[in-house]
N, C-alpha and C positions, 0 to 999 in steps of 0.2 A: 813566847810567840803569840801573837794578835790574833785571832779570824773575825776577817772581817762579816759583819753581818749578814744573812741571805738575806735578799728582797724578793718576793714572789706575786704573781701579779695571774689572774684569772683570763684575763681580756687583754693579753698583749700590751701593757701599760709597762712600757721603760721610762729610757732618757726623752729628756723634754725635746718634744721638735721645734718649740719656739721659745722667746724668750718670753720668762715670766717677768711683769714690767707692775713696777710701784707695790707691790704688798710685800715689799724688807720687812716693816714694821710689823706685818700682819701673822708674816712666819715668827716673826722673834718672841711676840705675844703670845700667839697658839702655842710654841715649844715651851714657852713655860708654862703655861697651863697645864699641858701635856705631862710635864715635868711632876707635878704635883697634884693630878688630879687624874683617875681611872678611866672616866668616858668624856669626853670632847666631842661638840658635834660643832660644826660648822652651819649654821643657816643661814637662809638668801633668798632673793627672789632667783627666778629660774635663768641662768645666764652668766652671774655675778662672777664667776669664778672662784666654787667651793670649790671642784674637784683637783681643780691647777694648784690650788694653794694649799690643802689636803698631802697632794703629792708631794708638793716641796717640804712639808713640816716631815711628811715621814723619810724620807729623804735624808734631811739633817739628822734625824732623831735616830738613825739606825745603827748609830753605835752603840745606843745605849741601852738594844737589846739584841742579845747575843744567840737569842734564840730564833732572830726572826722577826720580820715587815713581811707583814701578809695584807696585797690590795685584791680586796674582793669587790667587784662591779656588779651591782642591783638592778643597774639601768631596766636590764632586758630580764630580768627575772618576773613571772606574775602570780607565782602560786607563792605563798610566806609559806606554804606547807614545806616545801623543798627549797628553804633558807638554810638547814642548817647542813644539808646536802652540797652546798655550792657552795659554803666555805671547808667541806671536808676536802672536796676538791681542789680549793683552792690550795688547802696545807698538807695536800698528796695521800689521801686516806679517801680511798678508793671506795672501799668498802664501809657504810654504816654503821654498819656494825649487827645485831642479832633482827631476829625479822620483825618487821612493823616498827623496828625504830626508825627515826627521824635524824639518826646521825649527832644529835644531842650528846646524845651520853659517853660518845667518842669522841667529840670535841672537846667536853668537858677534860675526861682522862688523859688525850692527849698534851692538851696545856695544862694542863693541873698544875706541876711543877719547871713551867718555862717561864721564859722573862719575851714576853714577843708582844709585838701590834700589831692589831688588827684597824685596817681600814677600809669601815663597809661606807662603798661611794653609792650613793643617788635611794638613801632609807624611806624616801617620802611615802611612795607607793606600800611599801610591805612594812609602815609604823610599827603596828602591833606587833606581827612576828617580829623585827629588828628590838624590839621594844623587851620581850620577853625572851629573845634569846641571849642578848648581850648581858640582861637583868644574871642570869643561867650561868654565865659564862665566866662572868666577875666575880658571881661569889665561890666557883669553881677553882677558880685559877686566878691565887693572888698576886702574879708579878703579870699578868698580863695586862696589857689598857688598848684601849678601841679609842680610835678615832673615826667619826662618822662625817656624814654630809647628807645633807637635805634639805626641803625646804619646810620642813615644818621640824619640830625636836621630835623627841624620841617619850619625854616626857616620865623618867623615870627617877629616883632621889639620887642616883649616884651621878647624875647630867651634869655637867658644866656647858653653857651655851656660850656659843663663841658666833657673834651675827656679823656677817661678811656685807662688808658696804660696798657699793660701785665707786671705782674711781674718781679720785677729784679731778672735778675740771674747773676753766676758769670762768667768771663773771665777764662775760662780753660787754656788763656795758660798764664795765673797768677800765676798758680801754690796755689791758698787758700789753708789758715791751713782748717781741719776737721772743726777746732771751729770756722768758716769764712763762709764755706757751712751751717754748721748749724743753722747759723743764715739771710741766704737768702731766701726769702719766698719762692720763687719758689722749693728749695731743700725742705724746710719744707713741700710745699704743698704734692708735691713727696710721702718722706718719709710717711704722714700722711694718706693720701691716699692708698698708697699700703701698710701698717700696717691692713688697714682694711679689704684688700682683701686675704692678706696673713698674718697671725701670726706671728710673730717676724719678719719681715722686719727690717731693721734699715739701717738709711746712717751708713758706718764705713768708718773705712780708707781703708778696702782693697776694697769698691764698691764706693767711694764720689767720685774718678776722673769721672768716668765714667758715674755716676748721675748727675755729674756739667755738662758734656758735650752734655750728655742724654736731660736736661731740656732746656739750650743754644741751642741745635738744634732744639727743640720746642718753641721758643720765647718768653720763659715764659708768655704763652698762657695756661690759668686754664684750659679750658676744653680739648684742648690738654694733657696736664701735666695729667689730672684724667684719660681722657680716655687711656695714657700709663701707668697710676699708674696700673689699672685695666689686665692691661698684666701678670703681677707677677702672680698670680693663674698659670700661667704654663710657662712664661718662665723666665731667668733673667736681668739684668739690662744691662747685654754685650750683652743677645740675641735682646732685646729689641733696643737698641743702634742700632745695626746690622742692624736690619728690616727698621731702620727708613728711607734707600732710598727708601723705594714706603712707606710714611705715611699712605697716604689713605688708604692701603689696611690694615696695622697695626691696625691703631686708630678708631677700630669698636663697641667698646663693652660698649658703653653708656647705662645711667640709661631707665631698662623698661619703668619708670613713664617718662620720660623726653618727651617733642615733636618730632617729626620725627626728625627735624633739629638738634638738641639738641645730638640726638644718635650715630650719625660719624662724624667725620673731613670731611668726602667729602660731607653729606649732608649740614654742617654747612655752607662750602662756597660753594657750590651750590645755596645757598640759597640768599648768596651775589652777586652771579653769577646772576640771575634770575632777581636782584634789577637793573642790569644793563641797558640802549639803548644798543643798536648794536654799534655803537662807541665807548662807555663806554668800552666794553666786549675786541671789536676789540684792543684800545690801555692795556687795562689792558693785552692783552698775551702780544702785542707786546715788551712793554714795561719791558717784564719778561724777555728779554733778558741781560738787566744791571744790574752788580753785584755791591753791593753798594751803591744803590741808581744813579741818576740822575738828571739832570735836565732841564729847559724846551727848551734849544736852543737841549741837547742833543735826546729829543722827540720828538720836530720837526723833526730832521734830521737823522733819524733814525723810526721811526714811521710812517709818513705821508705818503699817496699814493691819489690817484683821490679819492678813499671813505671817506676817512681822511685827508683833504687838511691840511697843516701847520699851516694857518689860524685858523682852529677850537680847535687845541691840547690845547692852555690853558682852553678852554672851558671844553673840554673834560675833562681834570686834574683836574679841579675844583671841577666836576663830582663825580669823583674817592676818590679823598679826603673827598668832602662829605658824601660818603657812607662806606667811611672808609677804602677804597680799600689801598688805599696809606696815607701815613702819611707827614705832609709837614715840615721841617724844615729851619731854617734860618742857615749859615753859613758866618758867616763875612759879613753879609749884601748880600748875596746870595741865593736866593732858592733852595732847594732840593728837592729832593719825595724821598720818602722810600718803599719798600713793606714788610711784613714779611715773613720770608723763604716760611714758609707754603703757603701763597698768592701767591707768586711767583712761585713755585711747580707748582700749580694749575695752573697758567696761563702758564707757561711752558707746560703742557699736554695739552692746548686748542692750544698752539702756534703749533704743532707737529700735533694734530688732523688738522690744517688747510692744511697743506700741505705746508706754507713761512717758517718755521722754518730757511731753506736754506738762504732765501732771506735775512731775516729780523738778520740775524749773520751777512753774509757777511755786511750790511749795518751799523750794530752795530760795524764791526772790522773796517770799511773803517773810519766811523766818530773819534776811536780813532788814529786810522792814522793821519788824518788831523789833531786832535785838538793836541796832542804833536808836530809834525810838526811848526806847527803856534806857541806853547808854545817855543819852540826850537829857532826857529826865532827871538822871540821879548825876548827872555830872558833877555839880557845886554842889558836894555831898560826902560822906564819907566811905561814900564806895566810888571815887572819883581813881584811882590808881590800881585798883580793880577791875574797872570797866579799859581803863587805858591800854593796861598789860591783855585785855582779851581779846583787843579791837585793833591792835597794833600787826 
């Protein structure tokens, strides 16, 4: 006879009240990771949908610990002292254990010899403690594995990083058939979202251009996308469209139940805001001046001043990408950084609150100056497919 797995959950986390929409592929990938590797963490920018897709991998994956799916919620936790307190709780050990422990040494023993997951959701704020107790906990207890989520990793040698991308959407100036939108998650998330706030919703032909462009200006970012599905109750897809130059002020009408962060687009990357140093902060505006993306000769020379010597900007970048601020890509053996519109926004209105906006353009137009210039130069040269792949 079978028993089926227990699922335990800290904060009322059951069955799904919505549909989880486009990351098949994303669960199938993470369980095998899972499958083969001790700690998983899931990163993102703040929004993306770690914790929904978190939930589903352990979900599937809970046969194949008979000991136990343990979801423990971070969100609202703010001391790491009383981290390992709140997964005692979570796994029904009430008691710490002898006095001035930390509940450690109970966790350990209790899993010592079980085969269970754990999955610590929203690690970003309590890194270090998440960082040292899971370190604690694995070498503790060898059939156990932790899946996490956050937006920065955890940063330890037994990590496997699993980076959660926003949904795709499409290229509006593509021109997609209806039957091409409708089958883009992001339009799907859309449409199914605002079905629920409004009755008959539907993409057609006479609203899809404008829902494809609608979802495209939101980066096919879930909680974005829900919290504009949620607009419909009174206005429409054109209005909605329309509003979208000040987001922040649009994208307000997040779930009661949700966490503060959870509730608005300004709270949500505020919150990524807050995760930053003062340097972190300082180049994430700065840097909100490039469209496109960038990259790191272009952030030095463009970015750097006596607070931000040249010197430290890859640091800094490192920073940023770990927390999910920027996104890093390869190009023909090239680096790049990305930001999402929305991210970029944001740092744009820190960039204008400082008072350099002025500075940090003109420095931004001087450096494309030069570097076409210099492209220009060596073009009928041997660094002709060099300059093309950078300019491109």
């Amino acid at each position: 006879m079978t028993t089926r797995a227990q699922v335990t959950t800290d904060g009322g986390l059951g069955a799904e009240a919505t549909t989880l929409i486009g990351r098949r592929a994303e669960t199938a990938r993470v369980g095998r990771l899972l499958s083969g590797a001790r700690l998983v963490t899931l990163t993102g920018v703040g929004g993306v949908g770690k914790t929904r897709l978190a939930l589903r991998v352990a979900r599937d994956a809970a046969a194949a610990f008979p000991d136990g799916v343990h979801v423990v919620e971070l969100a609202d936790l703010r001391e790491g002292d009383l981290l390992a307190q709140r997964l005692c709780t979570a796994l029904g050990l009430a008691d710490p254990g002898r006095a001035g422990s930390d509940g450690t040494d109970v966790l350990a023993a209790r899993l010592r010899d079980r085969q269970a997951l754990l999955v610590l959701d929203n690690c970003e704020h309590l890194v270090d403690a998440c960082a040292l107790l899971t370190e604690t906990l694995l070498c503790a207890a060898p059939g156990l594995r932790i899946l996490a989520t956050g937006r920065q990793t955890l940063g330890i040698t037994a990590e496997h990083v699993f980076p959660v991308e926003p949904l795709p959407v499409p290229d509006p100036a593509a021109e997609p058939s209806l039957g091409e939108l409708l089958g883009c998650p992001a339009v799907t998330l859309f449409a199914e979202r605002g079905a629920a706030v409004s009755p008959g919703f539907a993409v057609t032909a006479e609203n899809a251009t404008t829902v494809a462009r609608l979802v495209h200006r939101l980066d096919g970012l879930p909680l974005a996308i829900e919290l504009a599905a949620a607009r419909l109750r009174t206005l429409t897809p054109e209005e909605i469209l329309d509003r979208l130059t000040d987001r922040f002020a649009l994208l307000t009408t997040g779930s009661r139940t949700a966490v503060p962060r959870q509730r608005t687009l300004r709270e949500l990357i505020d919150w990524s805001h807050a995760l930053c140093t003062d340097r972190e902060r300082a180049l994430w505006a700065r840097a909100s001046v490039f469209s496109g993306g960038f990259d790191l000769a272009g952030a030095e020379a463009v970015c750097a001043d006596a607070d931000l010597p040249a010197a430290a900007v890859l640091d800094v970048l490192d920073g940023l990408v770990e927390k999910s601020v920027l996104t890093h890509r390869q190009h023909d053996g090239r680096s790049r950084y990305h930001m999402l519109e929305t991210v970029r926004e944001y740092g744009q209105e820190r960039l204008a609150a400082s008072g350099r906006e002025g500075v940090l353009r003109r420095r931004h137009r001087d450096h494309l100056l030069a570097l076409t210039g210099r492209a220009q130069r060596e073009w009928f040269g041997p660094r002709q497919v060099e300059w093309f792949t950078r300019l491109r």
